[in-house]
N, CA, C and O atoms as a Tinker XYZ file with bonds, in Angstrom:
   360  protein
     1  N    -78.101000   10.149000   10.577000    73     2
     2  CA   -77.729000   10.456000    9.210000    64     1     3
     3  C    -78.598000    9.633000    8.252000    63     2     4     5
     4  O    -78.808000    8.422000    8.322000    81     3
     5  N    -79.087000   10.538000    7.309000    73     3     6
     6  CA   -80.194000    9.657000    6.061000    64     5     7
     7  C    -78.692000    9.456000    4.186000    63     6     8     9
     8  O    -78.107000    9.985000    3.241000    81     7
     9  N    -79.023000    8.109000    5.094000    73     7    10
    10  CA   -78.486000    7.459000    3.622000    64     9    11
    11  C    -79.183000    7.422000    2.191000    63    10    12    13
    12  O    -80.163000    6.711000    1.968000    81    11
    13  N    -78.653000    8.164000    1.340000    73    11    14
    14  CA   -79.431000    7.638000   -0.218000    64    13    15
    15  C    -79.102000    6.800000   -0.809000    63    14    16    17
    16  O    -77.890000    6.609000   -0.899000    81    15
    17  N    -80.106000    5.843000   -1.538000    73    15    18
    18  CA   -80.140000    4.370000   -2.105000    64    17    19
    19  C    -81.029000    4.435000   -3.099000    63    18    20    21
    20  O    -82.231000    4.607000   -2.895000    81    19
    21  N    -80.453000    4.289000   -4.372000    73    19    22
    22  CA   -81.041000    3.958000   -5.381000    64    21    23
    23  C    -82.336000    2.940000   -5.095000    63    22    24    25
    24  O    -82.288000    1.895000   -4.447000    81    23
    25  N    -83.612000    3.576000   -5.809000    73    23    26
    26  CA   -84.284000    1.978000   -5.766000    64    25    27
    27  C    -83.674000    0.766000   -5.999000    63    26    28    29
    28  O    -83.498000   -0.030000   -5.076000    81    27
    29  N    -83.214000    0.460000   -7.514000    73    27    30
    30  CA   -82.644000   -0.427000   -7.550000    64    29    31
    31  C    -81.689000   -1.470000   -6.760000    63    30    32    33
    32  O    -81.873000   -2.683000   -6.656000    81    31
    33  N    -80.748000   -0.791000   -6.292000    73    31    34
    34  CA   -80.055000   -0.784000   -5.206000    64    33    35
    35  C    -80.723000   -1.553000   -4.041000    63    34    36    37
    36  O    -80.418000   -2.692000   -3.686000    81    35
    37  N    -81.672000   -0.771000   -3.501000    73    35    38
    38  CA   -82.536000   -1.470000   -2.406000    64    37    39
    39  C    -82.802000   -2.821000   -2.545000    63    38    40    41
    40  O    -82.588000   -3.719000   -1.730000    81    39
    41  N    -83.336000   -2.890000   -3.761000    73    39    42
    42  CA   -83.861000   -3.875000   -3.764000    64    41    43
    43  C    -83.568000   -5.348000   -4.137000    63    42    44    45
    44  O    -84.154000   -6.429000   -4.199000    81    43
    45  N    -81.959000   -4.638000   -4.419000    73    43    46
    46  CA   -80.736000   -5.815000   -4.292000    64    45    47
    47  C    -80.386000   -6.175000   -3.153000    63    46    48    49
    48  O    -80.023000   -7.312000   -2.853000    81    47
    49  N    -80.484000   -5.054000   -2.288000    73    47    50
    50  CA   -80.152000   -5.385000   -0.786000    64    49    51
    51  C    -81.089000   -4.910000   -0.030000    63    50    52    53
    52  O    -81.100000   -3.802000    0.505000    81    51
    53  N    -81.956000   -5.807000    0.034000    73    51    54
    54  CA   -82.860000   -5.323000    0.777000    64    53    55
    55  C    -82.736000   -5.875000    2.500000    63    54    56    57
    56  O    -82.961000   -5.199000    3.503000    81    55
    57  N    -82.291000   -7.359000    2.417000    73    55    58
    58  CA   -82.385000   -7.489000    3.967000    64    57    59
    59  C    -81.382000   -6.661000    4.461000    63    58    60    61
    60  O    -81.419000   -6.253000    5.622000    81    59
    61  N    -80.463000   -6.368000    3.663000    73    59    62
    62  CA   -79.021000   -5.690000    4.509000    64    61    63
    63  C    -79.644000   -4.272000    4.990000    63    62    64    65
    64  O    -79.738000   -3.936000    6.171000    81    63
    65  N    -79.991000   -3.614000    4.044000    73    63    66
    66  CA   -80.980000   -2.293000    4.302000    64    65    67
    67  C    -81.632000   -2.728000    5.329000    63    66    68    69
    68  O    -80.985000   -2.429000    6.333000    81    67
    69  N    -82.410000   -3.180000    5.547000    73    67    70
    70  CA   -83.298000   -3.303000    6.728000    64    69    71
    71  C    -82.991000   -3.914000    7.903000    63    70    72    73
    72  O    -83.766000   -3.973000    8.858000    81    71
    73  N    -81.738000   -4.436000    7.870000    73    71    74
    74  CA   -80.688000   -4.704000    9.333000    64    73    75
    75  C    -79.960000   -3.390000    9.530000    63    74    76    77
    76  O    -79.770000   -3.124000   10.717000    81    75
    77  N    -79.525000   -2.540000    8.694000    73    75    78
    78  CA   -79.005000   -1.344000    9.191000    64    77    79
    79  C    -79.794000   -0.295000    9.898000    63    78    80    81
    80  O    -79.478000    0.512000   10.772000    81    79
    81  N    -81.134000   -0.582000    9.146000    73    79    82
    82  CA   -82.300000    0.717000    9.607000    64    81    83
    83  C    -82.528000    0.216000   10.678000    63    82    84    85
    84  O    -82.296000    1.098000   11.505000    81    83
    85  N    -83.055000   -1.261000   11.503000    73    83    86
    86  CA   -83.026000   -1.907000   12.558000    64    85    87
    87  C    -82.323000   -1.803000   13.451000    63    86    88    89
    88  O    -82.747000   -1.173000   14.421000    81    87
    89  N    -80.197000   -2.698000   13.517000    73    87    90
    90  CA   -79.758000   -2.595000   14.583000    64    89    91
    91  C    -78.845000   -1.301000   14.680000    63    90    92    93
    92  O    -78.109000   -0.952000   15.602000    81    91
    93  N    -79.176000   -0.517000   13.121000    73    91    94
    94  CA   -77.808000    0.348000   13.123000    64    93    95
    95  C    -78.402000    1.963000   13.528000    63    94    96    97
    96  O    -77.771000    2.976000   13.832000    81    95
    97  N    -80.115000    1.682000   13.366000    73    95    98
    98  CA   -80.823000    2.601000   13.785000    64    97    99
    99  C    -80.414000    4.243000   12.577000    63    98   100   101
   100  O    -80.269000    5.432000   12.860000    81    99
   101  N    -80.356000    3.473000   11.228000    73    99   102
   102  CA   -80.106000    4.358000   10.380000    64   101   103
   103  C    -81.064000    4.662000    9.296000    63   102   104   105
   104  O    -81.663000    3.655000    8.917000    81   103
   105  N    -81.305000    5.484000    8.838000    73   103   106
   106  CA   -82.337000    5.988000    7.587000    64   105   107
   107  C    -81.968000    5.760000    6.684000    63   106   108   109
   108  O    -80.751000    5.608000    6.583000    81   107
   109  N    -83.103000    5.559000    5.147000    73   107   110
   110  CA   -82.007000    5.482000    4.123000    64   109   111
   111  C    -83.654000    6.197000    3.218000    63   110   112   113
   112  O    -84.738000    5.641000    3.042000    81   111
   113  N    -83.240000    7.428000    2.871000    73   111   114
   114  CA   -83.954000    7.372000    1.340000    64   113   115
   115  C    -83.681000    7.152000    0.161000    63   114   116   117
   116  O    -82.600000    7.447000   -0.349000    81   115
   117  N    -84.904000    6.444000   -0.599000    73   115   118
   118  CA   -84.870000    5.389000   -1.386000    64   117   119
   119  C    -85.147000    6.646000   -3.047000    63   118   120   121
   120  O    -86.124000    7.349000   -3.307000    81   119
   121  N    -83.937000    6.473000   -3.770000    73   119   122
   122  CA   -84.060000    7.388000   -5.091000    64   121   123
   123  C    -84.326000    6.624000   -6.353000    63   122   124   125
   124  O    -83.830000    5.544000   -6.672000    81   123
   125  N    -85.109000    7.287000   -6.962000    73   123   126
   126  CA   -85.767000    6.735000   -8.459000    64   125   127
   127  C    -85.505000    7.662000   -9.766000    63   126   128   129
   128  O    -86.082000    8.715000  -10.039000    81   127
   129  N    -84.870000    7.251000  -10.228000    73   127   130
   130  CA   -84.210000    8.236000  -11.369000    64   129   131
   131  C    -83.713000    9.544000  -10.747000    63   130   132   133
   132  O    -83.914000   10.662000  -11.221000    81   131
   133  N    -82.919000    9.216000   -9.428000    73   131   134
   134  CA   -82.397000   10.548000   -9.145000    64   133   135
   135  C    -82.870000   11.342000   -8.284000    63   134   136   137
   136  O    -82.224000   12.194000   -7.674000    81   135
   137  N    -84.577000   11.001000   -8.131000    73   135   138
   138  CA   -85.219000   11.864000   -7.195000    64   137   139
   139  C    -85.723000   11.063000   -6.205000    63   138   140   141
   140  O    -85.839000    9.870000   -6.484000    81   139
   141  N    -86.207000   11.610000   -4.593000    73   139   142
   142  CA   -86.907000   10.897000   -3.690000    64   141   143
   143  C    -88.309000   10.273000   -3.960000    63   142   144   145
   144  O    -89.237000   10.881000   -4.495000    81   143
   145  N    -88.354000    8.779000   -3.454000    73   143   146
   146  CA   -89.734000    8.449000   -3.797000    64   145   147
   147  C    -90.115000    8.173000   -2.278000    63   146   148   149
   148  O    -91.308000    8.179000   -1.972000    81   147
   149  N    -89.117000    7.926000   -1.294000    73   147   150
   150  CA   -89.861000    6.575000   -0.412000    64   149   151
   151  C    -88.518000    7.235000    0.753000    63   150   152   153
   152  O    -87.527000    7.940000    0.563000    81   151
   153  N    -89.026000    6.680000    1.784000    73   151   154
   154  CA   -88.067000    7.030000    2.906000    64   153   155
   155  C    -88.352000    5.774000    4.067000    63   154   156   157
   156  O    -89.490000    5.330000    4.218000    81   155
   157  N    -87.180000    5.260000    4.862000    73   155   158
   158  CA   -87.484000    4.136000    5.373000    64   157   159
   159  C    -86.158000    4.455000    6.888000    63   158   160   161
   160  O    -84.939000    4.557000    7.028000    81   159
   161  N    -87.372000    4.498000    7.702000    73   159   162
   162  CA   -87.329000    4.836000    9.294000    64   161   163
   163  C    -86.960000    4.003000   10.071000    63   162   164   165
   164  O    -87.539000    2.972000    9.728000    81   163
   165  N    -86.441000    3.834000   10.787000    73   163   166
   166  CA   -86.442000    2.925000   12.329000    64   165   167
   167  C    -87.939000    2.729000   13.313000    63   166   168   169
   168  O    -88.604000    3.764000   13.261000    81   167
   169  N    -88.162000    2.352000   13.611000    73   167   170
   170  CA   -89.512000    2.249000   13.928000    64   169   171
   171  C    -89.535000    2.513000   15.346000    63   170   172   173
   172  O    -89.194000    1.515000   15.982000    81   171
   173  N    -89.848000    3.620000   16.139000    73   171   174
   174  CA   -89.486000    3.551000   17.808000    64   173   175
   175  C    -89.971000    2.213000   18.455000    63   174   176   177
   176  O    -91.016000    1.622000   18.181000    81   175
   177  N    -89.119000    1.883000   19.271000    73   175   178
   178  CA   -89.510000    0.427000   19.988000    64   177   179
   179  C    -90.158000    1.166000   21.479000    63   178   180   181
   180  O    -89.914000    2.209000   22.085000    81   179
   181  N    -90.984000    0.157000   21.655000    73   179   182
   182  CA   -91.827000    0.192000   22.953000    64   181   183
   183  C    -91.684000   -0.913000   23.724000    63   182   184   185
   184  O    -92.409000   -1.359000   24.614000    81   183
   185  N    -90.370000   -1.410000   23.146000    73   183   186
   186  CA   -89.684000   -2.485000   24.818000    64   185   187
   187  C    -88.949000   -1.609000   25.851000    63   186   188   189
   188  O    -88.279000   -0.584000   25.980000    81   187
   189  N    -89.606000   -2.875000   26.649000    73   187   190
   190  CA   -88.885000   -1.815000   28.210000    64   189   191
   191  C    -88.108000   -2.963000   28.734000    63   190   192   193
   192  O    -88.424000   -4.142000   28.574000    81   191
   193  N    -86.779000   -2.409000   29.550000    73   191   194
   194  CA   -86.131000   -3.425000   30.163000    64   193   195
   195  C    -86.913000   -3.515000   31.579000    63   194   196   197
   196  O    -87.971000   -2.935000   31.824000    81   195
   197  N    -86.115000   -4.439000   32.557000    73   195   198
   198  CA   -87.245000   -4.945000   33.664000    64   197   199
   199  C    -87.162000   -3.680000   34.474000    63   198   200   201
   200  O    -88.151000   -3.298000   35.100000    81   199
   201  N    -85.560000   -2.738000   34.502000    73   199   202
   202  CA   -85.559000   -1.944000   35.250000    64   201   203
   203  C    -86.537000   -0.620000   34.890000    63   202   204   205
   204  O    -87.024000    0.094000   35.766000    81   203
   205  N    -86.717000   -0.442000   33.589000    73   203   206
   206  CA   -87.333000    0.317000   33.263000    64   205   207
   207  C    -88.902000    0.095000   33.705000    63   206   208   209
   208  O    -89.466000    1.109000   34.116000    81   207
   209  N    -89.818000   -1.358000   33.656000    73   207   210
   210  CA   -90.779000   -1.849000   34.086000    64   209   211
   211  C    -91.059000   -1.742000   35.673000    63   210   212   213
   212  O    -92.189000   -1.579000   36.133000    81   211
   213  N    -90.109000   -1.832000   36.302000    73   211   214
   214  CA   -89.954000   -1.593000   38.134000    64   213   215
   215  C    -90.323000   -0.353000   38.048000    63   214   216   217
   216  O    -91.453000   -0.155000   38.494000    81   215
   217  N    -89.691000    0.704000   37.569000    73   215   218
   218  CA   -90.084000    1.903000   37.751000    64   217   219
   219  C    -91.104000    2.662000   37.485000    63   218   220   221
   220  O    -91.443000    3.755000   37.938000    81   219
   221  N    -91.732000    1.710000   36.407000    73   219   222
   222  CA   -93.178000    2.793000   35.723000    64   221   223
   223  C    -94.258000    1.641000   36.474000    63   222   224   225
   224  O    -95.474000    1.760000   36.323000    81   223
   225  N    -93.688000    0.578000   37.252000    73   223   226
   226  CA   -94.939000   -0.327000   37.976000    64   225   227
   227  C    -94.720000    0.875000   39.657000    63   226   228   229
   228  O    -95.631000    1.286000   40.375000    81   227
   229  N    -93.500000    1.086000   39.778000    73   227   230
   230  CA   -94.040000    2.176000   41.393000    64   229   231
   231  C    -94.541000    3.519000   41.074000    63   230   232   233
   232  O    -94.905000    4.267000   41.981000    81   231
   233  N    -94.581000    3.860000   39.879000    73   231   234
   234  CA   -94.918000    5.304000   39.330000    64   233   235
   235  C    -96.654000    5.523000   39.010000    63   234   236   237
   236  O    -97.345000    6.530000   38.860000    81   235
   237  N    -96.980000    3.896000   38.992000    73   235   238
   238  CA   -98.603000    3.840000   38.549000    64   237   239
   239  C    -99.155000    4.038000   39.972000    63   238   240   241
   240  O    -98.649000    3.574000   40.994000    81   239
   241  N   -100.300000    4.816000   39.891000    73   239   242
   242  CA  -101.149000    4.952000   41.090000    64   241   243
   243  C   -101.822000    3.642000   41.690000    63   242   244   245
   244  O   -102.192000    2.619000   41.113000    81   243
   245  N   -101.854000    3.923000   42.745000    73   243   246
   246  CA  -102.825000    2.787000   43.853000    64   245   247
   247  C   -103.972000    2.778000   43.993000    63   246   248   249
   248  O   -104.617000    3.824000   43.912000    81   247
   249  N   -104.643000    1.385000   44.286000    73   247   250
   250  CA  -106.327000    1.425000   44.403000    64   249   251
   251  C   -106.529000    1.858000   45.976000    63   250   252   253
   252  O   -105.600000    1.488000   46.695000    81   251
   253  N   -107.405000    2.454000   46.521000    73   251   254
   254  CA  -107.662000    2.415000   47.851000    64   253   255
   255  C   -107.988000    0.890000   48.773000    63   254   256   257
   256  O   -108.237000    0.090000   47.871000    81   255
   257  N   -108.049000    0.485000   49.487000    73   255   258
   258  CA  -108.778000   -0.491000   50.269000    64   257   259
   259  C   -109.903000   -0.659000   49.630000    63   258   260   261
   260  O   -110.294000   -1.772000   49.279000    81   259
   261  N   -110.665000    0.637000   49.372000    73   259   262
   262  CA  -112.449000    0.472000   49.032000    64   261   263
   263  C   -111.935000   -0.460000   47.787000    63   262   264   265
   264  O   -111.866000   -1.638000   47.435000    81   263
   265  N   -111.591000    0.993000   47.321000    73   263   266
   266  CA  -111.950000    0.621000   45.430000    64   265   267
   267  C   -110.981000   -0.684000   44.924000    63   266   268   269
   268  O   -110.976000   -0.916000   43.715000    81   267
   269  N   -109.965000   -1.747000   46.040000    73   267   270
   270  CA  -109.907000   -2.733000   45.607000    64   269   271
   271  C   -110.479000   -3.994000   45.811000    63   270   272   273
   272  O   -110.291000   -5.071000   45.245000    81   271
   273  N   -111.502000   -3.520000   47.089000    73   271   274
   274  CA  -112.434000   -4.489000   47.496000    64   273   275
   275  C   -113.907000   -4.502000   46.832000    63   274   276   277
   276  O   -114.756000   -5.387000   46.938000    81   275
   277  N   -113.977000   -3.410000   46.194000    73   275   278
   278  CA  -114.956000   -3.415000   45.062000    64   277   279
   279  C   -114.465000   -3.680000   43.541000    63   278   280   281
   280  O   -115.298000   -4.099000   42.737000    81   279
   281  N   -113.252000   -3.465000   43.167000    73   279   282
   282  CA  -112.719000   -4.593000   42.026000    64   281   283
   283  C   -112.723000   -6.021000   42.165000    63   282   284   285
   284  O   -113.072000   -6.805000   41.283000    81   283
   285  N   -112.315000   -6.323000   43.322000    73   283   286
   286  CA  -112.262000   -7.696000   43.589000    64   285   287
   287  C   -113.987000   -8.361000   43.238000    63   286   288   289
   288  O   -114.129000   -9.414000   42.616000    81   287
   289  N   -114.746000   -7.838000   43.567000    73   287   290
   290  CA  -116.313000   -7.920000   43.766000    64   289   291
   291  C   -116.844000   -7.831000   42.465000    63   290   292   293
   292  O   -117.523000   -8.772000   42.055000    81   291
   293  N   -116.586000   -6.574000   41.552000    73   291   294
   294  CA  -116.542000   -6.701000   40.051000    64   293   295
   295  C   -116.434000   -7.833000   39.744000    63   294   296   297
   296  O   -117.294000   -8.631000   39.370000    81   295
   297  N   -114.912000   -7.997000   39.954000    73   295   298
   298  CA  -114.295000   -8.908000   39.080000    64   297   299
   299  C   -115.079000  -10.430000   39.357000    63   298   300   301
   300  O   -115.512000  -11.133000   38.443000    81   299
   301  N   -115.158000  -10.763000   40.773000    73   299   302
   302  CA  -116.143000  -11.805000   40.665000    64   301   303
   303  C   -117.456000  -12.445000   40.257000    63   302   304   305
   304  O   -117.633000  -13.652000   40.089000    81   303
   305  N   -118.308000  -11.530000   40.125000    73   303   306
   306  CA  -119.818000  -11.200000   39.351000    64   305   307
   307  C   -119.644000  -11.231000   37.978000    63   306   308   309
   308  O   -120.524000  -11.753000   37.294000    81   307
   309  N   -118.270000  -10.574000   37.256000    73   307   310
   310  CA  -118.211000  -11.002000   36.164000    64   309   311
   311  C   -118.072000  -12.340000   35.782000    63   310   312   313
   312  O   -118.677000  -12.805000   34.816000    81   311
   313  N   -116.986000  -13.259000   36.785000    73   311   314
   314  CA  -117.088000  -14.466000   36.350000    64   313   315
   315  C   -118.045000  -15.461000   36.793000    63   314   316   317
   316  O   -118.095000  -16.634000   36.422000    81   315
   317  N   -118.783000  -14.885000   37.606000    73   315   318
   318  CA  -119.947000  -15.921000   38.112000    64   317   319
   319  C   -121.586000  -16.133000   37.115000    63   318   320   321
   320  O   -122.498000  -16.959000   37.107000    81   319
   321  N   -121.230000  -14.760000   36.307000    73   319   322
   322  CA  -121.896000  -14.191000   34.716000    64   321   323
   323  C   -121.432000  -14.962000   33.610000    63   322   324   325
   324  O   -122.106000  -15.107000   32.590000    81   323
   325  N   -120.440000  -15.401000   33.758000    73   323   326
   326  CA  -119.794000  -16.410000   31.965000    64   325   327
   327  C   -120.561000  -17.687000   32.029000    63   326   328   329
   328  O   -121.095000  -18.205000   33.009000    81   327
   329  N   -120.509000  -18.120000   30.703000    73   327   330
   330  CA  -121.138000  -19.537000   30.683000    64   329   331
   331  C   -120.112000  -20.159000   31.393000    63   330   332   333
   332  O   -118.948000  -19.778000   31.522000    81   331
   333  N   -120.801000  -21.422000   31.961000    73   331   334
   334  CA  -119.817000  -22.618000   32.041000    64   333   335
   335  C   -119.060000  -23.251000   31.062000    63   334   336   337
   336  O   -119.552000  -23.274000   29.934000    81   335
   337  N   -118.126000  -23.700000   31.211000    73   335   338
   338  CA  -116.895000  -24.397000   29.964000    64   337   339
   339  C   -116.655000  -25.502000   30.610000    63   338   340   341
   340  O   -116.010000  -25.825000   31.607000    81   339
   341  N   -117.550000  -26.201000   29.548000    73   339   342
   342  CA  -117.712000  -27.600000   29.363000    64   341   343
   343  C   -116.154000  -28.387000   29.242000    63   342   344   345
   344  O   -115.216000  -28.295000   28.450000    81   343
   345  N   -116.421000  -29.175000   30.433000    73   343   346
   346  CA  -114.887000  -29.970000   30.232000    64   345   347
   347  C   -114.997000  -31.047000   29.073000    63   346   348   349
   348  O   -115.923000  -31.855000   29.015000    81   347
   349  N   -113.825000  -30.969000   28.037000    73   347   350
   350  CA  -114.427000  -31.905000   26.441000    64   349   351
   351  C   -113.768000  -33.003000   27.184000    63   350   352   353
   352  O   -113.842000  -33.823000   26.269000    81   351
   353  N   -113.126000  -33.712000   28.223000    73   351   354
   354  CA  -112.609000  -34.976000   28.603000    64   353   355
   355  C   -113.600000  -35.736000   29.283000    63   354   356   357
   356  O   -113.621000  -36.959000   29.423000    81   355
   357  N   -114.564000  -34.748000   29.765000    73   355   358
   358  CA  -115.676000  -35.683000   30.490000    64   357   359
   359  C   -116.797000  -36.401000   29.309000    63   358   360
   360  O   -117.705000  -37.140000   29.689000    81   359
């Protein structure tokens, strides 16, 4: 449900507005002499719980034997390629 809120209004309450659009997962358009100016969304979240993380980590595909013994090999040449990092204690 989209709530209407005076600008004014808003901007008297603004943190409260924006804890409702947050935990209450509610809309509110924002009116200016009566008419719509502004509209203010919930923002989709892209947290995952762990169970949700278990499941999209067995759902991702696998490297073969080869192609992880040639990442591994990548991956080492890349770091044998970086400068050295100077220890600042010595």
């Amino acid at each position: 449900m989209i709530k209407t809120v005076s600008v004014t209004d808003a901007a008297r309450g603004f943190a409260d507005l924006i804890n409702r659009v947050r935990y209450r997962n509610e809309s509110a358009l924002l009116l200016k002499g009566g008419k719509p100016v502004a509209k203010i969304v919930p923002v989709e979240s892209s947290a995952k719980t762990g169970a949700e993380l278990a499941t999209l980590w067995n759902d991702l595909p696998h490297l073969s034997p080869a192609d992880a013994g040639s990442f591994g090999n990548d991956v080492s040449l890349a770091r044998s390629e970086l400068p050295k990092v100077k220890d600042k204690w010595e």
